[in-house]
LUMZAVO-467536 format. One record per residue (C-alpha): residue number from 1; residue in three letters; x, y, z. Coordinates in steps of 0.25 Angstrom, whole numbers. Example, Ala and Ser with C-alpha at 12.3 -4.5 7.8 and 13.67 -1.06 7.14 Angstrom:
2
<seq: 1; type: ALA; u: 49; v: -18; w: 31>
<seq: 2; type: SER; u: 55; v: -4; w: 29>
This chain:
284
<seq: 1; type: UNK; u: -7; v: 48; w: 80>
<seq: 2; type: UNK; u: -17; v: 59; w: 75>
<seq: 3; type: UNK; u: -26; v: 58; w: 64>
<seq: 4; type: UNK; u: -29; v: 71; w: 55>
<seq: 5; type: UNK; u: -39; v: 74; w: 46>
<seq: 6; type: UNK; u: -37; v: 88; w: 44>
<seq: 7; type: UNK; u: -24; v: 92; w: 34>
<seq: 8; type: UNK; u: -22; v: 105; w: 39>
<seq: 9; type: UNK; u: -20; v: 98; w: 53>
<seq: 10; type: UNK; u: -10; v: 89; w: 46>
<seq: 11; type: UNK; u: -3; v: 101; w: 40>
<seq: 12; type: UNK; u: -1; v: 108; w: 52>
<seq: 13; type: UNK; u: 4; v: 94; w: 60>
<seq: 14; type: UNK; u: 15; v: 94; w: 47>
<seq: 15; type: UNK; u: 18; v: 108; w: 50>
<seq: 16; type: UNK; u: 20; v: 106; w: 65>
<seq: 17; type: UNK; u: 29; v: 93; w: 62>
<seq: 18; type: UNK; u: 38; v: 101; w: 52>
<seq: 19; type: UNK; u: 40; v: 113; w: 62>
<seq: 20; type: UNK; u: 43; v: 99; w: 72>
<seq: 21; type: UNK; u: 54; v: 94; w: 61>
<seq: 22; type: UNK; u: 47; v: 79; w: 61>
<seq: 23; type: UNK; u: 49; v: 70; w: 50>
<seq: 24; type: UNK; u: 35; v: 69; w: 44>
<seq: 25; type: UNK; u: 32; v: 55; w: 38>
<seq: 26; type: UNK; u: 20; v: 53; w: 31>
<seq: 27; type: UNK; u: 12; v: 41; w: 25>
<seq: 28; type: UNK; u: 2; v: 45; w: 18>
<seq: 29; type: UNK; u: -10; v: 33; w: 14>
<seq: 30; type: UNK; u: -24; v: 32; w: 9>
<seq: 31; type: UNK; u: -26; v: 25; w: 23>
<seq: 32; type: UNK; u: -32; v: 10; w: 24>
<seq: 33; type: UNK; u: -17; v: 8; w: 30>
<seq: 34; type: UNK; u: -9; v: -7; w: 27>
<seq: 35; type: UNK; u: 5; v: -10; w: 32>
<seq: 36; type: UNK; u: 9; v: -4; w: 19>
<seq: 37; type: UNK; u: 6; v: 10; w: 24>
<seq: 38; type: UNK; u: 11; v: 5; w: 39>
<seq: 39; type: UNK; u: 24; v: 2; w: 34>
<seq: 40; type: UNK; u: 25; v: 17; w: 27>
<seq: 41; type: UNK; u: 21; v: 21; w: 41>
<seq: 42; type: UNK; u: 31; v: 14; w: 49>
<seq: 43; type: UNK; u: 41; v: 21; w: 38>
<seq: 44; type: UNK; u: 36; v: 34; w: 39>
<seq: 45; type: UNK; u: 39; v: 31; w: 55>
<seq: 46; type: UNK; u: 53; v: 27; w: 57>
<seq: 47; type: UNK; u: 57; v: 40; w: 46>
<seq: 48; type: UNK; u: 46; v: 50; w: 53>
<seq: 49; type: UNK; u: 45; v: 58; w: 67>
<seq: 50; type: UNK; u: 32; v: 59; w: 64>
<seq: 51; type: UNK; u: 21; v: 50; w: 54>
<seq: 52; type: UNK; u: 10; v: 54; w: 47>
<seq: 53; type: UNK; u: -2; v: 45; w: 38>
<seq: 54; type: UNK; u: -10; v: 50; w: 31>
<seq: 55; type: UNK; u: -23; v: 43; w: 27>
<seq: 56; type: UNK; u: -31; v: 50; w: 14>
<seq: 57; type: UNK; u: -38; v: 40; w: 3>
<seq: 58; type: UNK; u: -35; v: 49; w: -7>
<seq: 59; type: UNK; u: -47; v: 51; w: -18>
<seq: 60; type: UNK; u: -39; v: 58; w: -30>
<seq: 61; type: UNK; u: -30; v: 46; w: -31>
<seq: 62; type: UNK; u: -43; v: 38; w: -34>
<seq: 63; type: UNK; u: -49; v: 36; w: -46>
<seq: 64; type: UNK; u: -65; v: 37; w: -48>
<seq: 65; type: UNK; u: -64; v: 22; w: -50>
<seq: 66; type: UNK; u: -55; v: 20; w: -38>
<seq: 67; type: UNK; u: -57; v: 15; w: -24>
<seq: 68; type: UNK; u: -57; v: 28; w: -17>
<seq: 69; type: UNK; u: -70; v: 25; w: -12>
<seq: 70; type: UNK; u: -67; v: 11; w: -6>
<seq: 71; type: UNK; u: -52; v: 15; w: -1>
<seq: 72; type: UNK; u: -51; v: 8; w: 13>
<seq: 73; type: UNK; u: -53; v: 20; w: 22>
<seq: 74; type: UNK; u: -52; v: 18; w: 38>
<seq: 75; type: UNK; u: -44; v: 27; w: 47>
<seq: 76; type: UNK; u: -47; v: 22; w: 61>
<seq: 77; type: UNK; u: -37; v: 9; w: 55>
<seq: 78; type: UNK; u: -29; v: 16; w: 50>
<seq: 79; type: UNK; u: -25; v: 26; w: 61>
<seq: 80; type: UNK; u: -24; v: 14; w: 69>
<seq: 81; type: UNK; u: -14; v: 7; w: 61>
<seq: 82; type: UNK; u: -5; v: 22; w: 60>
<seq: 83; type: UNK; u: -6; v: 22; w: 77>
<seq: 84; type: UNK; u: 1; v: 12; w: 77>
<seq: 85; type: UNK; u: 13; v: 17; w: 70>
<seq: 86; type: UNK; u: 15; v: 29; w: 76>
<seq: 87; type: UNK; u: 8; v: 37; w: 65>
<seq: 88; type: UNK; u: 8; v: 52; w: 70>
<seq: 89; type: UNK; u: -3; v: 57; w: 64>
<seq: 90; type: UNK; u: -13; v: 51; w: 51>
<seq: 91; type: UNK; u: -17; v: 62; w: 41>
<seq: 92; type: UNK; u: -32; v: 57; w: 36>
<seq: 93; type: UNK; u: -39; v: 69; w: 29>
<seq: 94; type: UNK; u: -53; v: 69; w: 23>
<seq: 95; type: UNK; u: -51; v: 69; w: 9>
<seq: 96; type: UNK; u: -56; v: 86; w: 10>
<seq: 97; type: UNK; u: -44; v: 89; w: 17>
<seq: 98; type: UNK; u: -35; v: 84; w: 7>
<seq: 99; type: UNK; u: -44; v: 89; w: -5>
<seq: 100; type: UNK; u: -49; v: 102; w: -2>
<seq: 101; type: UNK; u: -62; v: 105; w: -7>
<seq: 102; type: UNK; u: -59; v: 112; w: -21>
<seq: 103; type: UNK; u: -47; v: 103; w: -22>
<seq: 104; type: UNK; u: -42; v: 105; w: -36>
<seq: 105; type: UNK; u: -26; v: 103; w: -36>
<seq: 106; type: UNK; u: -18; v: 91; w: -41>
<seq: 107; type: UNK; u: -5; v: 84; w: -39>
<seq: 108; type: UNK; u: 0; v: 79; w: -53>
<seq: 109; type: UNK; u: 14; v: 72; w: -53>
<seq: 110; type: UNK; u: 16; v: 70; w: -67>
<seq: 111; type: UNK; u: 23; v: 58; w: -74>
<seq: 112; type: UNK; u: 21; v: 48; w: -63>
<seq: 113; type: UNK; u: 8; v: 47; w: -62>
<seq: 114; type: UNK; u: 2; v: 44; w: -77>
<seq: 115; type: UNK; u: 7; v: 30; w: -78>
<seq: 116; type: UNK; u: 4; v: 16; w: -67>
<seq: 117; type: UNK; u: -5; v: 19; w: -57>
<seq: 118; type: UNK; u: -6; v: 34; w: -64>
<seq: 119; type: UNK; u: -12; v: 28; w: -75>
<seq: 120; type: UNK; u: -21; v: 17; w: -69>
<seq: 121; type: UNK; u: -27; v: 28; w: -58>
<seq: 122; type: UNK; u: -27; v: 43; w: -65>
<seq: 123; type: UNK; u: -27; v: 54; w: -56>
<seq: 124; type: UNK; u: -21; v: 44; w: -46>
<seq: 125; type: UNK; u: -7; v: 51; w: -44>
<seq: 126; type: UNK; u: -15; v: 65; w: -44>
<seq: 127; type: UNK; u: -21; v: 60; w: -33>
<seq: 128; type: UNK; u: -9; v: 55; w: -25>
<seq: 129; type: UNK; u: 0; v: 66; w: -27>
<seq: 130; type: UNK; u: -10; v: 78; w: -24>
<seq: 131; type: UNK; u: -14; v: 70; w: -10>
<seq: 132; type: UNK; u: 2; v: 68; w: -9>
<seq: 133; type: UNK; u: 4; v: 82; w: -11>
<seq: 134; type: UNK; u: -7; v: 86; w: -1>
<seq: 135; type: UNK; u: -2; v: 78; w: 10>
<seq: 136; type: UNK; u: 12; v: 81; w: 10>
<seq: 137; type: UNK; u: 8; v: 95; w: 10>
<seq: 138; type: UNK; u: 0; v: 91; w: 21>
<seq: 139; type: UNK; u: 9; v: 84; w: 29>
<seq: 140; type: UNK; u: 22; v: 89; w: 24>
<seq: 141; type: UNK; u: 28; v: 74; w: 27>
<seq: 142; type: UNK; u: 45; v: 72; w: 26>
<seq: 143; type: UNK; u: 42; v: 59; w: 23>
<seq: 144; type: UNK; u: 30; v: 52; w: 15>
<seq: 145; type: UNK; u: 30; v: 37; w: 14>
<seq: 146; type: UNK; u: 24; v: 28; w: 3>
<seq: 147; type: UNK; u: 24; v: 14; w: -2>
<seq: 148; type: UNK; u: 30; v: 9; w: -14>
<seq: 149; type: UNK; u: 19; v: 1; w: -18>
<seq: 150; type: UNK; u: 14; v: 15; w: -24>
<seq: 151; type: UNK; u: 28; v: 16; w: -32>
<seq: 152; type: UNK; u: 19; v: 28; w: -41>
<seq: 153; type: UNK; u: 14; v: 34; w: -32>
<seq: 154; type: UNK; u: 28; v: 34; w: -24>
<seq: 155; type: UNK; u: 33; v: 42; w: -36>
<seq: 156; type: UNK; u: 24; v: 50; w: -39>
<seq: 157; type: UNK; u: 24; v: 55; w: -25>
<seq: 158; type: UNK; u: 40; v: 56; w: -26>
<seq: 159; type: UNK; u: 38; v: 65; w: -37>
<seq: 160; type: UNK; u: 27; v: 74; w: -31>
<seq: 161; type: UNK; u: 35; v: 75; w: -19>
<seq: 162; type: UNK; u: 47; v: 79; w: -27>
<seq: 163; type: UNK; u: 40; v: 89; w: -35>
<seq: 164; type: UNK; u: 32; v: 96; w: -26>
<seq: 165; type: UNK; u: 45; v: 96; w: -16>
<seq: 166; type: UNK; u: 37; v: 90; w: -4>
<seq: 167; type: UNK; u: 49; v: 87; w: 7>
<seq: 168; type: UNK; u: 43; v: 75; w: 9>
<seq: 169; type: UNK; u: 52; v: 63; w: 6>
<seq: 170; type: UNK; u: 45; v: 50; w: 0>
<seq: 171; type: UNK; u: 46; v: 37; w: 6>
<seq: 172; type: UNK; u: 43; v: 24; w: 0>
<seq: 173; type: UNK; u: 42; v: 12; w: 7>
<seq: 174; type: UNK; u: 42; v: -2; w: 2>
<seq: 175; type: UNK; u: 29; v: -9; w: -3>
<seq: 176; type: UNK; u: 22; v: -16; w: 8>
<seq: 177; type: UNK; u: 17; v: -31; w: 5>
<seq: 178; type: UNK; u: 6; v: -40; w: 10>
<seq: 179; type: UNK; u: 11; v: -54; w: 12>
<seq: 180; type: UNK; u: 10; v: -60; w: -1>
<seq: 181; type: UNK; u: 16; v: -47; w: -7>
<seq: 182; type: UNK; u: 3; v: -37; w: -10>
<seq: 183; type: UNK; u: 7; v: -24; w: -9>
<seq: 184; type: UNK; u: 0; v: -17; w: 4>
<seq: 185; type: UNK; u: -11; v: -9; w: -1>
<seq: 186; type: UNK; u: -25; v: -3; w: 5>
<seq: 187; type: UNK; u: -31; v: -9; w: -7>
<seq: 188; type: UNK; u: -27; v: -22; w: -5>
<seq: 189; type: UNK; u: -39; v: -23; w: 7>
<seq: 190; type: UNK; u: -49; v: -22; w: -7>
<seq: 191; type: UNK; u: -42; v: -36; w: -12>
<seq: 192; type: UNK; u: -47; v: -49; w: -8>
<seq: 193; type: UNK; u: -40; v: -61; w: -3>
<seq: 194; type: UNK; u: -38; v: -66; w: -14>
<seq: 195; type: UNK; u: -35; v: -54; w: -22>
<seq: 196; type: UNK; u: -25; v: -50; w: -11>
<seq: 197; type: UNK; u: -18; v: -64; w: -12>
<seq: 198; type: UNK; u: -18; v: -63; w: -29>
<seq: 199; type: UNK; u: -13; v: -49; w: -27>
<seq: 200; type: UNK; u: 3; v: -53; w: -24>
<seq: 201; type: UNK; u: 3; v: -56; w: -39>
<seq: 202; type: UNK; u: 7; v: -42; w: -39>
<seq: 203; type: UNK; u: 19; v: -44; w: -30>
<seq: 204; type: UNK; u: 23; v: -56; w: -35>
<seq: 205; type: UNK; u: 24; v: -51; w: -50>
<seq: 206; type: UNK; u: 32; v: -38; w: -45>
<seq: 207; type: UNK; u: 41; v: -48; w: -38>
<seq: 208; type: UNK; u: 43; v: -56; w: -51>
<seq: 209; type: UNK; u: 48; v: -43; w: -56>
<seq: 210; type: UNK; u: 56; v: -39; w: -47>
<seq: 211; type: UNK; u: 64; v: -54; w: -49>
<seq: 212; type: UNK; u: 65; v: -52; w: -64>
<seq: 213; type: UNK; u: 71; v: -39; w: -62>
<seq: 214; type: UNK; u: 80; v: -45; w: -52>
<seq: 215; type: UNK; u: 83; v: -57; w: -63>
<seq: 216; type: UNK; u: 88; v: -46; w: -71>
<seq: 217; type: UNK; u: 75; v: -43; w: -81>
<seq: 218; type: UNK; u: 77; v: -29; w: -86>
<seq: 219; type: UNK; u: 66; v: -27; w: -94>
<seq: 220; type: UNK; u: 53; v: -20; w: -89>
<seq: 221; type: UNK; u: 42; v: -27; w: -98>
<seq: 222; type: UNK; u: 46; v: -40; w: -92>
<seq: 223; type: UNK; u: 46; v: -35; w: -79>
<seq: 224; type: UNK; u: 32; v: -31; w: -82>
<seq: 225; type: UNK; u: 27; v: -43; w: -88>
<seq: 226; type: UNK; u: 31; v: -51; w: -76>
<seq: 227; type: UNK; u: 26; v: -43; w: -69>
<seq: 228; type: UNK; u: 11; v: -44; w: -77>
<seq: 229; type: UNK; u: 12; v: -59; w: -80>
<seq: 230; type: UNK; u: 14; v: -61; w: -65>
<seq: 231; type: UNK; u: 1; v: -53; w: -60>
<seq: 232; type: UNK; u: -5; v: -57; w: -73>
<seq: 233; type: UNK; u: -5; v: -71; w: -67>
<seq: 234; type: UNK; u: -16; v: -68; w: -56>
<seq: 235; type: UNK; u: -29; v: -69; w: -61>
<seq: 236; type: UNK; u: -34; v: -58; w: -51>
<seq: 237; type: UNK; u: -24; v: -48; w: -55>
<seq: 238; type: UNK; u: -27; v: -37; w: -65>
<seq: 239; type: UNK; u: -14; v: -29; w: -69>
<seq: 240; type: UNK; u: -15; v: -14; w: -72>
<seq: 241; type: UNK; u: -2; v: -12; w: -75>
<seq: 242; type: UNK; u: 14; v: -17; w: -73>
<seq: 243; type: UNK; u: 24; v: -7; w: -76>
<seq: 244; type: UNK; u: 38; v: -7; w: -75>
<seq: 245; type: UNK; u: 43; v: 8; w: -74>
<seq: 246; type: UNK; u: 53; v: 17; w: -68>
<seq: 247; type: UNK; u: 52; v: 20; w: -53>
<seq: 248; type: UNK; u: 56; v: 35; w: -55>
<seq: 249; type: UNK; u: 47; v: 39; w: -66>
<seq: 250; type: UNK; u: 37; v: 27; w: -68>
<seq: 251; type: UNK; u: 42; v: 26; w: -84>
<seq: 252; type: UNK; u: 40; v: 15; w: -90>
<seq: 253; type: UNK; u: 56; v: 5; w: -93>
<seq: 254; type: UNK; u: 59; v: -5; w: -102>
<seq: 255; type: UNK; u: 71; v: -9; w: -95>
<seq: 256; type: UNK; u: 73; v: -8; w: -79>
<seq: 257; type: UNK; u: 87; v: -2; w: -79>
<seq: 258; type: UNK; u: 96; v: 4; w: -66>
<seq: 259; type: UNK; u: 82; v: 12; w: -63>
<seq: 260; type: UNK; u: 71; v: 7; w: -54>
<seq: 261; type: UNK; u: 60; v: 2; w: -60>
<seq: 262; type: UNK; u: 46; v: 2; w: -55>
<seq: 263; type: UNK; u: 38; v: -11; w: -58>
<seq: 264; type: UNK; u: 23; v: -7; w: -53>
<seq: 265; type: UNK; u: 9; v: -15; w: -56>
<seq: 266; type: UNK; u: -5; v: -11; w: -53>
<seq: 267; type: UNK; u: -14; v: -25; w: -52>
<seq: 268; type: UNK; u: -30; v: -27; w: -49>
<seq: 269; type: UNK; u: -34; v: -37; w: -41>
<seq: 270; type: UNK; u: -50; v: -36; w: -41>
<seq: 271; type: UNK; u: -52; v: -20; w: -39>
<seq: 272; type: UNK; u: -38; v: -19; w: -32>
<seq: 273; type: UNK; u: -28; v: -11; w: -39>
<seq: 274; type: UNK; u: -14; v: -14; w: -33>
<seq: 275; type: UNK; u: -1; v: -8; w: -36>
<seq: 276; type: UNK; u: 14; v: -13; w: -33>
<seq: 277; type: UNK; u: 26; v: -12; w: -40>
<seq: 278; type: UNK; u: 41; v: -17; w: -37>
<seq: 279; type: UNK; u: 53; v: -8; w: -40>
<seq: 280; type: UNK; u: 66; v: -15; w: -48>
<seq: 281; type: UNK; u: 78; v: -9; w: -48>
<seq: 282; type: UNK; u: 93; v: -15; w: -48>
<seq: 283; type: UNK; u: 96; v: -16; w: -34>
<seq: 284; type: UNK; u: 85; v: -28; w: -35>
């Protein structure tokens, strides 16, 4: 496994592997690496001749109030973890080789991005689709793996990729869980014990949705409300939002029809903001 710091090197490795014909799979992360990111990994190994991480904390995703400071950064674990999954090389940039200096051009992938997470974090999605569109011009990946715990991001990503006609195909890969049902994220290590237990509120109301959709409810407010009166129930837990909205577009429904429908929360716990969301559609 090689490490690489430098983008042009990682260019010219990409251009070498499509002169070779290999299957590039690429997982890209923000580092501070859980069985979450693992599981995209061992994906990305059985699909791929040849596996590629890389590990960037992002800044333009962050807001000024954000945790970009404090983002769990260690690079010596996480390399050691990727060795042991046959990771061919780990793309870890300083932040002026992804942001040149004079940097002044933005990624802007309308309609999906003002609403949710868009609207709770401005100038989130800017940031994730222009380092997007800066590593898959880096790395020119066949294959990009992501979690579905990020169902906004996922689409947004989606779109960027069809837009900008990246022949890169986007995998998603089912939400990891810890054991009492919290979705596997970096920021979890910032809860405590206690808030980490609390946490699977979040699952636990999701599922609750899920069961109401399958007893045949219909109507999207009620999914939302037992989905808010649920987290509601845990004192610890502060909601930001519930909505329940299309998977293609992220528009808001009234009634959840033959289309799938997105149900995603953002939750604070302390100063941890977590995400999940379930997806309801009639095969369930």
């Amino acid at each position: 496994m090689e490490i690489i710091n430098r983008k042009q090197r990682m260019a010219s490795i990409a251009r070498k592997l499509r002169r070779e014909s290999k299957t590039v799979g690429f997982v890209p992360t923000m580092g501070a690496l859980h069985e979450g990111h693992i599981t995209l990994v061992k994906e990305a190994r059985q699909m791929s001749d040849i596996v590629i991480v890389s590990i960037f904390v992002n800044p333009t995703q962050f807001a000024p109030n954000e945790d970009f400071d404090r983002y769990p950064r260690d690079l010596t674990a996480d390399a050691a973890m990727l060795a042991e999954y046959e990771v061919d090389y780990v793309f870890a940039p300083e932040t002026s080789e992804i942001y040149v200096p004079g940097f002044s051009t933005y990624v802007y992938v309308d309609g999906l991005t003002e609403t949710l997470e868009g609207a709770s974090r401005p100038g989130h999605f800017r940031g994730v689709a222009t380092v997007v569109t800066i590593l898959f011009n880096t790395v020119r990946p066949d294959l990009a793996f992501f979690g579905s715990k990020d169902a906004q991001q996922v689409g947004v990503i989606k779109r960027l990729t069809r837009d900008l006609g990246f022949e890169t195909e986007i995998v998603v890969v089912p939400t990891v869980r810890e054991e009492l049902g919290l979705a596997m994220s970096s920021r979890n290590a910032y809860l405590s014990e206690e808030e980490r237990a609390k946490a699977s509120i979040i699952y636990h109301a999701l599922r609750d949705a899920k069961l109401a959709f399958k007893n045949g409810e219909r109507n999207a407010s009620t999914i939302a409300q037992i989905v808010e009166e649920k987290i509601a129930s845990e004192p610890l837990a502060r909601i930001d939002y519930v909505a329940v909205v299309s998977n293609d577009d992220l528009e808001p429904v009234e009634k959840i029809e033959d289309s799938e429908v997105l149900v995603a929360v953002a939750v604070r716990f302390g100063k941890v903001r977590l995400i999940d969301n379930v997806v309801l559609n009639r095969k369930q």
